[in-house]
C-alpha positions in Angstrom: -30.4 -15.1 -4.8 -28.5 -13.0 -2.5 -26.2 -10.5 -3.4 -23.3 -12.5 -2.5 -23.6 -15.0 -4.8 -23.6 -12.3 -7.9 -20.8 -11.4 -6.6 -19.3 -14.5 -6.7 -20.5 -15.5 -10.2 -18.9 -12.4 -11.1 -15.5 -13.6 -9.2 -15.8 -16.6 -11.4 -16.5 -15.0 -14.5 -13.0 -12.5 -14.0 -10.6 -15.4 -12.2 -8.2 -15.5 -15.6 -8.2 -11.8 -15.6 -7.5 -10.9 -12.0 -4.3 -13.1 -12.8 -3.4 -10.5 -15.3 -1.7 -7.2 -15.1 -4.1 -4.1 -15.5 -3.5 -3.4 -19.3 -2.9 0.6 -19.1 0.0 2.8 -20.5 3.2 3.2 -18.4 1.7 -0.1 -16.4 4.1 -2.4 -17.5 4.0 -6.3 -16.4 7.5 -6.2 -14.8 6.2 -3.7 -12.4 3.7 -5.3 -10.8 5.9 -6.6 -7.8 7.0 -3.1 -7.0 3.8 -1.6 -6.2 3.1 -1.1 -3.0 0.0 -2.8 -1.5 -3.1 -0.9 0.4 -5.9 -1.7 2.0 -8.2 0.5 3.0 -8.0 0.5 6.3 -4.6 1.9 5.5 -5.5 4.1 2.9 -7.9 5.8 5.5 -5.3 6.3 7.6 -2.7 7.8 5.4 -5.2 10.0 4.2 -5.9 11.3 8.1 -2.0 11.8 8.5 -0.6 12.7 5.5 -3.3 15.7 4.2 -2.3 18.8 4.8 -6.1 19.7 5.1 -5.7 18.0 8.3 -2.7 19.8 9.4 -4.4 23.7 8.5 -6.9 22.8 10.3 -5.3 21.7 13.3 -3.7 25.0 13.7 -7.2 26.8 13.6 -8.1 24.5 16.5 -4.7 25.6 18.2 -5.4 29.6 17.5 -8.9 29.1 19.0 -7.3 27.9 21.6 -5.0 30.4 22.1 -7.8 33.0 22.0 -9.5 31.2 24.8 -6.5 31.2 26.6 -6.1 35.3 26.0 -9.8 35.8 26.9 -9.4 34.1 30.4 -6.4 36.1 31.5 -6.9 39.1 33.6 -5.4 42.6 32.5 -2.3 43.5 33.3 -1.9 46.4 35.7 -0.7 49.8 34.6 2.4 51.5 36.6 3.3 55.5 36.3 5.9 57.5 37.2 5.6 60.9 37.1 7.0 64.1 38.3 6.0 67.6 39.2 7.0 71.1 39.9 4.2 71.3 42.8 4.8 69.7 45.7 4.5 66.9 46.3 6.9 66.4 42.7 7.3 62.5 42.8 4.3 60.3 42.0 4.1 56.7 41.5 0.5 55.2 40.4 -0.4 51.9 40.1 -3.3 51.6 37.9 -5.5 48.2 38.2 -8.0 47.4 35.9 -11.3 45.3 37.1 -12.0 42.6 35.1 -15.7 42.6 36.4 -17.7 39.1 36.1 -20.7 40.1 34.4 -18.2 41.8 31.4 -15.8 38.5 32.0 -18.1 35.7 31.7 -19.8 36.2 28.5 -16.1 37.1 26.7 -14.9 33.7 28.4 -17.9 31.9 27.0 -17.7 33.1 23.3 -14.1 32.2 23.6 -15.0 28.8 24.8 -17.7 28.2 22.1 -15.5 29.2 19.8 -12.8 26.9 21.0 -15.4 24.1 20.8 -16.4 24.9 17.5 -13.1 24.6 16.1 -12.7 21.4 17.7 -15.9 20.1 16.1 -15.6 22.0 12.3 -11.7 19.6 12.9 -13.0 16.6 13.2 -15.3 17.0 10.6 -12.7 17.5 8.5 -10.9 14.8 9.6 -14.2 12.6 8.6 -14.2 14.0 5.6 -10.9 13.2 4.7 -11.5 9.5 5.9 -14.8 9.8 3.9 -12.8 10.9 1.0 -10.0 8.2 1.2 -12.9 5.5 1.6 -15.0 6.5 -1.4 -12.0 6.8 -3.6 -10.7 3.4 -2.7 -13.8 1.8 -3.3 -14.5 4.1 -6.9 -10.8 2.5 -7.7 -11.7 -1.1 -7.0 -14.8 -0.5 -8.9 -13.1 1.0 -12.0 -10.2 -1.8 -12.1 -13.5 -4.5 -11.8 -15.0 -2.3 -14.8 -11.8 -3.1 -16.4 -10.9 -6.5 -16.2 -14.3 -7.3 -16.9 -14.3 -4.8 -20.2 -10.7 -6.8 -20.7 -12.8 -10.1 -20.4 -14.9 -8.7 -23.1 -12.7 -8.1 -25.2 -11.2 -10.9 -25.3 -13.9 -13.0 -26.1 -15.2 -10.6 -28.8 -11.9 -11.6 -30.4 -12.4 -15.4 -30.0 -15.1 -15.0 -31.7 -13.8 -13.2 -34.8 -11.1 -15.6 -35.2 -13.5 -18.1 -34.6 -16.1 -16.9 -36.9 -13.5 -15.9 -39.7 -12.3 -19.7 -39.2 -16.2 -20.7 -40.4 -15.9 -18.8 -43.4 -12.7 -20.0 -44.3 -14.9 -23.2 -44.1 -18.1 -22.1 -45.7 -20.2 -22.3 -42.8 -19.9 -17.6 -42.3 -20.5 -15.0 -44.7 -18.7 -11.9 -44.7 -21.4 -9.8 -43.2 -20.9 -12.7 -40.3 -17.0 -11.9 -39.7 -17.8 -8.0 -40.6 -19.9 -8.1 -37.5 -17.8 -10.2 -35.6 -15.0 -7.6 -36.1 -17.1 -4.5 -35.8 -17.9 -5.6 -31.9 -14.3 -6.7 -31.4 -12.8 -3.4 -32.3 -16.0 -2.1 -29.6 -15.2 -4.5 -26.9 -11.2 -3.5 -27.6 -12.3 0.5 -27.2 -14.6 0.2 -24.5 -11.7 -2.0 -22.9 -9.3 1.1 -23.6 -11.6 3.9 -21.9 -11.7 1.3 -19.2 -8.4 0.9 -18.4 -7.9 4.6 -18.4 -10.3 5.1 -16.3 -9.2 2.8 -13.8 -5.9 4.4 -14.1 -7.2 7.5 -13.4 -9.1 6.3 -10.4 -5.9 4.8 -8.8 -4.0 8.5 -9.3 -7.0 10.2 -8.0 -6.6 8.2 -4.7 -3.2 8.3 -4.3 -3.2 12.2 -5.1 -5.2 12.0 -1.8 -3.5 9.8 0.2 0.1 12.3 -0.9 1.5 10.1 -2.8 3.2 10.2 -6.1 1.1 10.8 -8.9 3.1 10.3 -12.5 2.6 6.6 -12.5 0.5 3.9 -10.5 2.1 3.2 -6.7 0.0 1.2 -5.2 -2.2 -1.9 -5.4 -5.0 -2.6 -4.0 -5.7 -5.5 -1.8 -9.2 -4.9 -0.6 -12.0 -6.8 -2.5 -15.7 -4.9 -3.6 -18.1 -6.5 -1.5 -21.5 -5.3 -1.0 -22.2 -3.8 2.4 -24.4 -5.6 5.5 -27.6 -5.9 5.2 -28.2 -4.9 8.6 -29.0 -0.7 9.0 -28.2 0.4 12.6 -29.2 3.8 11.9 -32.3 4.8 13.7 -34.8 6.4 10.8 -38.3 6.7 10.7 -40.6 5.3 8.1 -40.5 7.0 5.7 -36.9 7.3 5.1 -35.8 10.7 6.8 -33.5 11.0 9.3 -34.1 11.1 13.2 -33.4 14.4 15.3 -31.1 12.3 17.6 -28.8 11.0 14.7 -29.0 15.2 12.9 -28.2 17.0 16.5 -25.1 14.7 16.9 -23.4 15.4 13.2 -20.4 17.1 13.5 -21.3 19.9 11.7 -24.4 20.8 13.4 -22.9 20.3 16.7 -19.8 22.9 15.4 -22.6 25.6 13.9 -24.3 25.4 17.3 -21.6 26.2 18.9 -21.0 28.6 16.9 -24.3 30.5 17.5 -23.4 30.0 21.0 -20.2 32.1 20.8 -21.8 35.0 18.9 -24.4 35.4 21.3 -21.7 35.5 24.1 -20.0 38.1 22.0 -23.4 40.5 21.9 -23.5 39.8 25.8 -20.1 41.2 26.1 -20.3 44.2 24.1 -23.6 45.4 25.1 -22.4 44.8 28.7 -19.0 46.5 28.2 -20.7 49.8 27.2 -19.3 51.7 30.9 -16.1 50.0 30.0 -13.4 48.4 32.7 -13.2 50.6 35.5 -10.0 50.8 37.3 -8.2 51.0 41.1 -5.4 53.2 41.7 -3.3 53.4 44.3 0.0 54.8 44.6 2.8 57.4 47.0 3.5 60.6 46.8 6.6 62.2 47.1 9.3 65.0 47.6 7.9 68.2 49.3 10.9 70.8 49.2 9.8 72.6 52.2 10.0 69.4 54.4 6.3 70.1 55.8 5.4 66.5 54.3 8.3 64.2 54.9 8.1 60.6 53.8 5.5 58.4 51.4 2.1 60.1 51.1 -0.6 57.4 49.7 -3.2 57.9 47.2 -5.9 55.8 46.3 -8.2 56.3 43.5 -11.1 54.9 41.3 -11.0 55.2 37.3 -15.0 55.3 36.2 -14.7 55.4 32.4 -17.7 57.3 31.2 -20.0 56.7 27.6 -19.7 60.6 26.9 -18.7 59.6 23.2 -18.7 56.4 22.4 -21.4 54.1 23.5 -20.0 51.0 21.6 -23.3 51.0 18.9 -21.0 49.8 16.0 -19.5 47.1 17.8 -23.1 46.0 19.1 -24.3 46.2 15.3 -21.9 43.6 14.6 -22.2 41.4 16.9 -26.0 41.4 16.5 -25.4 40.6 13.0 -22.8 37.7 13.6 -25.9 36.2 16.1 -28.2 36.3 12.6 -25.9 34.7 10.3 -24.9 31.8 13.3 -28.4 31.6 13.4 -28.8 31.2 10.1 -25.6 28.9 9.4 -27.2 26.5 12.0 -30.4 26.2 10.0 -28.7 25.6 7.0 -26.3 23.2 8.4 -29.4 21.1 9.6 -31.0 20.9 6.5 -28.1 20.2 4.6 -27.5 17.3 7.6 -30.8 15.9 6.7 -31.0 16.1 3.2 -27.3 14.0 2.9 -28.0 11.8 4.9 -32.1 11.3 3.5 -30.5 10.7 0.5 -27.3 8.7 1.5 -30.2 6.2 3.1 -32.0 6.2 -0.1 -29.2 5.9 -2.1 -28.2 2.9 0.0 -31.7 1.0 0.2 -32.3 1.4 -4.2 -28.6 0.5 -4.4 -29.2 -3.0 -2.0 -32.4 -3.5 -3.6 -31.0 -3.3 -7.3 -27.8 -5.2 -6.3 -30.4 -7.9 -5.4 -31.9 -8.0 -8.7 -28.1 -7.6 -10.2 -27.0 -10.8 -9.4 -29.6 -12.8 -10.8 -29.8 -11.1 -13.7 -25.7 -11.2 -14.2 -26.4 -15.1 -13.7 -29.3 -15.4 -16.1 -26.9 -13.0 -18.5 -24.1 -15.5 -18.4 -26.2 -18.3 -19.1 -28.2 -16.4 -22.4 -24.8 -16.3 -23.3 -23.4 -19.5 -23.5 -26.3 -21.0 -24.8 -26.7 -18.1 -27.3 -22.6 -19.3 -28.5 -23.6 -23.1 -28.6 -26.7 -22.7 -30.8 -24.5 -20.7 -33.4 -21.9 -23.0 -33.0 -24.1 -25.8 -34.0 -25.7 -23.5 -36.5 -29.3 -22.5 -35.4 -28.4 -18.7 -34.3 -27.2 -15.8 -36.1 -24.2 -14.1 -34.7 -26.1 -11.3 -34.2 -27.5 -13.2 -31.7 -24.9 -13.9 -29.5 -23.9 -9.8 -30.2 -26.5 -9.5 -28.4 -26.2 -12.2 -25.9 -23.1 -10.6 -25.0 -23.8 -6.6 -25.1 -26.5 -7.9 -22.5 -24.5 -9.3 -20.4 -21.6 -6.7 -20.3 -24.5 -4.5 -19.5 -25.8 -6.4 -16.5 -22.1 -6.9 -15.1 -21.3 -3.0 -15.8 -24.6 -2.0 -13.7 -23.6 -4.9 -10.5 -20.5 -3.1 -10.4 -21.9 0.0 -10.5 -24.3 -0.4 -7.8 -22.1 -2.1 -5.7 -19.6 0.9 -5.9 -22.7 3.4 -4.9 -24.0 0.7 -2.1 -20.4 0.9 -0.7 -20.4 4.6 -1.0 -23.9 5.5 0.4 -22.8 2.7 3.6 -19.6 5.2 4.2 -21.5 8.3 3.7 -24.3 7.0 6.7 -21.5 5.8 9.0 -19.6 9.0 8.7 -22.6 11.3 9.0 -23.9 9.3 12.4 -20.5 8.1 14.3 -20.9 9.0 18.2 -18.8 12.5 18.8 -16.6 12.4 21.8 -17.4 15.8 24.1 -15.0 17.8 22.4 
């Protein structure tokens, strides 16, 4: 059987409830027209607008920007004014500094790299954030399935005390019968509690995310739990890992890269600005007293700084040391790459797999079930046989939802970690 049709049997088996209210404290019935509905799609989206994650980081994308913009401008010239008791006593220098290309290119570069990095470390932020807002939406849906169906359970563990109490107000149950009955109802009512709470908390945890208010439940969601296409686009090998093309284009490896790329520009730059910027001058001379030089006289110069005592060893240590740690960033960003999403495709292929196996088995649970309830209806079972019946079941539903919830989660995970990157 497909894994569509569990989920169907499951729709079946929760229609009453989903008619319901979630039962939860501060939840009240009358408020269930004021909540405010969201799909996922829009949940995503607030999430990307509304994070102030998103709006820190889109000012370090704006100072590496600026930086790049300060590394491409030229020096600004330097203009003196002096005067002197020798002839000629009026001086006016203009000092330019050379902005040479071999000490310009590599400072533009690492400016540039860095530029891109930031670009790249942004929007994978930004896919965090919509990875964040996805996962949480679906953990919410899965939580408020957990709890209707834990409500469902309930329910029906109380039928069946009043039902089985009714037998022994007819002789046909003992007490250890209705003891029994009442021992799993107050179970079923518990488990229905921590539930409930839970799905509460999943909905706060999500809007918390998505900046909304947080004191009491907003939103509701209109989305349904499916389980993912069975269809994998990503290219993998055999054995599961994933392929270089897929690693080299993740966000984070593409921003660590770049990231080596602007510390090696910044070596390149201060090993090659050792002589420093070297300087033309040019300037006029004035004001001879004796009137043996009348008018402008012009000077032109060259400024060579020299290494004498500095020979910029410190600032080369660093850089070299920035190049090991990119270097070393890089690796660790590609083996974190692989290993999240080796075992987000893992993850996904046991969860598909299981979910498989979970609908059949929440079908044959349902149907133990029922027939376990006739025969002790017509007398033939003990009730601790359809305890049993029904633990089994609430166990098989319990584990389709769960791996539905980490099917859906593993699916996001993949698309996130191989989506195409625009040349940033």
């Amino acid at each position: 059987m497909p894994p569509h049709s569990g989920h169907r049997s499951l729709h079946i088996r929760t229609t009453v409830i989903l008619l319901a209210t979630l039962a939860a404290p501060g939840l009240a019935r009358g408020q269930a027209t004021a909540l405010q509905p969201l799909s996922r799609a829009a949940a995503v989206a607030r999430a990307l607008g509304a994070s102030p994650r998103g709006a820190a980081l889109a000012a370090d994308t704006l100072a590496a920007s600026g930086r790049l913009s300060a590394a491409r401008a030229y020096p600004n010239p330097t203009l003196s004014a002096t005067y002197s008791k020798s002839t000629p006593q009026h001086h006016v220098i203009l000092d330019v500094p050379l902005d040479l290309p071999y000490v310009r290119s590599p400072r533009v570069g690492a400016a540039r790299a860095e530029a891109a990095s930031a670009r790249l470390t942004f929007l994978a932020e930004r896919a965090a954030l919509q990875l964040d807002a996805d996962t949480l939406y679906t953990i919410a849906l899965g939580a408020g399935l957990r709890a209707r169906l834990s409500a469902a359970d309930a329910a029906d563990a109380l039928r069946l005390l009043r039902a089985t109490e009714a037998r022994r107000s007819a002789g046909d149950a003992s007490d250890l019968e209705v003891n029994l009955a009442r021992v799993a109802s107050d179970q079923a009512a518990n488990t229905a509690s921590a539930d409930s709470l839970e799905a509460v908390d999943a909905l706060i945890e999500l809007q918390a995310v998505l900046a909304l208010r947080t004191d009491t439940i907003a939103v509701a969601l209109t989305d349904s739990l499916t389980p993912p296409a069975a269809a994998d686009t990503l290219v993998h090998t055999a054995t599961g890992s994933a392929s270089a093309a897929p690693l080299a284009s993740m966000l984070r490896v593409q921003a660590a890269a770049q990231s080596l790329t602007a510390a090696q520009q910044s070596l390149a730059a201060q090993r090659r600005g050792v002589f420093g910027a070297p300087s033309v001058q040019v300037g006029v001379e004035s004001g001879d007293p004796t009137g043996s030089e009348p008018g402008l006289l012009p000077t032109v110069g060259v400024a060579l700084p020299i290494p004498l005592f500095n020979l910029n060893r410190g600032e080369i240590t660093a850089a070299r040391a920035d190049v090991l740690r990119a270097q070393a960033e890089l690796d660790i960003a590609r083996r974190e790459a692989e290993a999240t999403l080796t075992r987000a495709l893992r993850m996904r292929a046991g969860a598909m797999v299981r979910l498989a196996r979970d609908s059949s088995t929440v079908s044959a649970a349902a149907r133990n079930t029922a027939l376990t309830e006739r025969g002790y209806t017509e007398g033939e079972l003990a009730i601790s046989d359809v305890l049993e019946a029904r633990r089994a079941q609430r166990d098989a539903e319990s584990q389709y939802v769960n791996d539905l919830v980490a099917a859906r989660v593993s699916d996001a995970l993949i698309r996130v970690l191989t989506a195409p990157v625009r040349n940033p």
